[in-house]
N, C-alpha and C positions, 0 to 999 in steps of 0.2 A: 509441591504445588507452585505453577509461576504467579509471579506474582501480577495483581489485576494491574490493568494499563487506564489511565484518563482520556477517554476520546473524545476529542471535542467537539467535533460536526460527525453527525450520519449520513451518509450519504441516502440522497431519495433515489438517487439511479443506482442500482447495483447487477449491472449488466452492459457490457457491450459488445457488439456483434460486427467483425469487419463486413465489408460490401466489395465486391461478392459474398456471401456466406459461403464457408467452407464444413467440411466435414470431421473438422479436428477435432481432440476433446477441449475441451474449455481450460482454462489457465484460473487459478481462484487466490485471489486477493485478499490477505487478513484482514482484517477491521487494522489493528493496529499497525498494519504494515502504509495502509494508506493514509493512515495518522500521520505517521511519520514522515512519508512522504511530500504531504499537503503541508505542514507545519515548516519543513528546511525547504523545497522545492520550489513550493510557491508563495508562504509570508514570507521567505525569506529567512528563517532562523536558526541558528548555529543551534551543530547536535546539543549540544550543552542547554541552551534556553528550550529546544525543543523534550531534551529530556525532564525537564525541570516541570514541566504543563503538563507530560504526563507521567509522572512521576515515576520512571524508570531513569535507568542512569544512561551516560550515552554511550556504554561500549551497544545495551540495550536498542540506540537508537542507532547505532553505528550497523547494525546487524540489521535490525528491519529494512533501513534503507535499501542493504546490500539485496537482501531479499525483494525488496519490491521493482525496485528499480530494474535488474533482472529478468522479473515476470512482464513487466510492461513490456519492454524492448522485447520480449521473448513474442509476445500476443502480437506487435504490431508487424515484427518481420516476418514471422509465419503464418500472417494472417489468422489469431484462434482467435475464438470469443476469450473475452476477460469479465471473470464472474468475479462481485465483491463478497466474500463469506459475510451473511445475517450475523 
């Protein structure tokens, strides 16, 4: 079983949709992946202090990132919606 992740903020938008809308399938965002992301991206904080808040380690966050950051650039260049998993 993985182990559970600390998330700090939920997001209240969990959808977004490029303009034009296309007819791609959707691109879908873990909860923890955009933990991870939010925490080193935009506070600002080393895998380490960010693995530390949610209490996985940072090869853990080292991975998420790799994973999210990925998906975003993946949704923005091919124009897909980018859906947050509930």
């Amino acid at each position: 079983m993985p182990k559970p992740v600390m998330l700090g903020v939920r997001p209240s938008i969990t959808k977004f949709f490029p303009y034009p809308q296309s007819n791609q399938a959707p691109i879908y965002l873990e909860p923890a992946e955009l933990e991870a992301l939010r925490l080193v991206d935009l506070e600002g904080l080393s895998q380490e202090d960010a693995g530390e808040r949610m209490k996985i380690s940072r090869g853990t966050v080292w991975r998420l990132l790799q994973s999210a950051r990925r998906k975003v650039a993946q949704a923005l260049t091919e124009g897909r919606p980018l859906f947050i998993n509930p």
